[in-house]
C-alpha positions as CSV (number, residue, x, y, z in Angstrom):
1,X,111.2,129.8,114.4
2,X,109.9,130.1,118.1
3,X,112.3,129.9,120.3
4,X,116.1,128.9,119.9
5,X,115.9,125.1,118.2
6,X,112.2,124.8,117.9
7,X,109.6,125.2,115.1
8,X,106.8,126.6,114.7
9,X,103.6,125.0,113.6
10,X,103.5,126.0,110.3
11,X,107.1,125.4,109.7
12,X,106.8,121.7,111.0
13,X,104.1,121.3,108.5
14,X,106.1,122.8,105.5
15,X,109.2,120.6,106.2
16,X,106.6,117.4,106.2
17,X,105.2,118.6,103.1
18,X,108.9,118.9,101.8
19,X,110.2,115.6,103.2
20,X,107.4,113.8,101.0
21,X,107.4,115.5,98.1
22,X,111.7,115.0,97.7
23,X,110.2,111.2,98.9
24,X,108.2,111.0,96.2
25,X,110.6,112.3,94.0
26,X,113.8,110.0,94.8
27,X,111.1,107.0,95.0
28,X,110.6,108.1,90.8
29,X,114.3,108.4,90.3
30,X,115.2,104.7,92.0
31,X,112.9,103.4,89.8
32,X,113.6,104.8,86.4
33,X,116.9,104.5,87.1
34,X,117.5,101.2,85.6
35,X,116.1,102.7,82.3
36,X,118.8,104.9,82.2
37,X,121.4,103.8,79.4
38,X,123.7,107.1,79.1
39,X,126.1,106.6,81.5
40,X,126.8,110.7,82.7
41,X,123.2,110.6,82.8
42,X,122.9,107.6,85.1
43,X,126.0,109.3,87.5
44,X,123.8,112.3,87.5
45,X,120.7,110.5,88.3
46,X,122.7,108.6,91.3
47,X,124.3,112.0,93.2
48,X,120.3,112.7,93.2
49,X,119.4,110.1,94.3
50,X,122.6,110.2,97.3
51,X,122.1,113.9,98.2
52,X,118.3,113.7,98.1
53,X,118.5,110.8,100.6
54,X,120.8,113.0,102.6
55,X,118.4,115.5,102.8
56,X,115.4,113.8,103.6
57,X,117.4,112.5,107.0
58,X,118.4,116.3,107.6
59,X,115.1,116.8,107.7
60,X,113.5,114.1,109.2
61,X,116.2,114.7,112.1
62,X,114.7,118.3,112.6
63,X,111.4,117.0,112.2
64,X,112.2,114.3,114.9
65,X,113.6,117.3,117.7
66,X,110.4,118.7,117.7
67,X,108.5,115.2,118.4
68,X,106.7,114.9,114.9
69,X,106.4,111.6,113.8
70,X,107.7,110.4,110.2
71,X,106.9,107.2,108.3
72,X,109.2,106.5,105.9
């Protein structure tokens, strides 16, 4: 990091490269998830899905106090 509460250019990047591959990923989940018929299975598959979500706004919020732009 640069200085106190600011990124760098390459970490910026690497959090946006992050922040859509765990998109792409939970997008996946959501949508196989109807296929799933084991039910421990299918909690699994939904704390993913919850705590990937959460983590794509923790990012998105850091991503956001440096005034890069996210679409999703």
């Amino acid at each position: 990091m640069q200085g106190k509460g600011s990124l760098a250019p390459h970490e910026a990047l690497y959090l946006h490269e992050l922040l859509m591959s765990k998109s792409t990923c939970v997008e996946k989940l959501i949508a196989m998830r109807p296929m799933i018929q084991d039910q421990q299975l299918a909690q699994l598959a939904d704390q993913s899905i919850t705590s990937t979500k959460k983590e794509m706004q923790e990012i998105q919020g850091l991503l956001s106090s440096t005034g890069m732009v996210t679409l999703l």
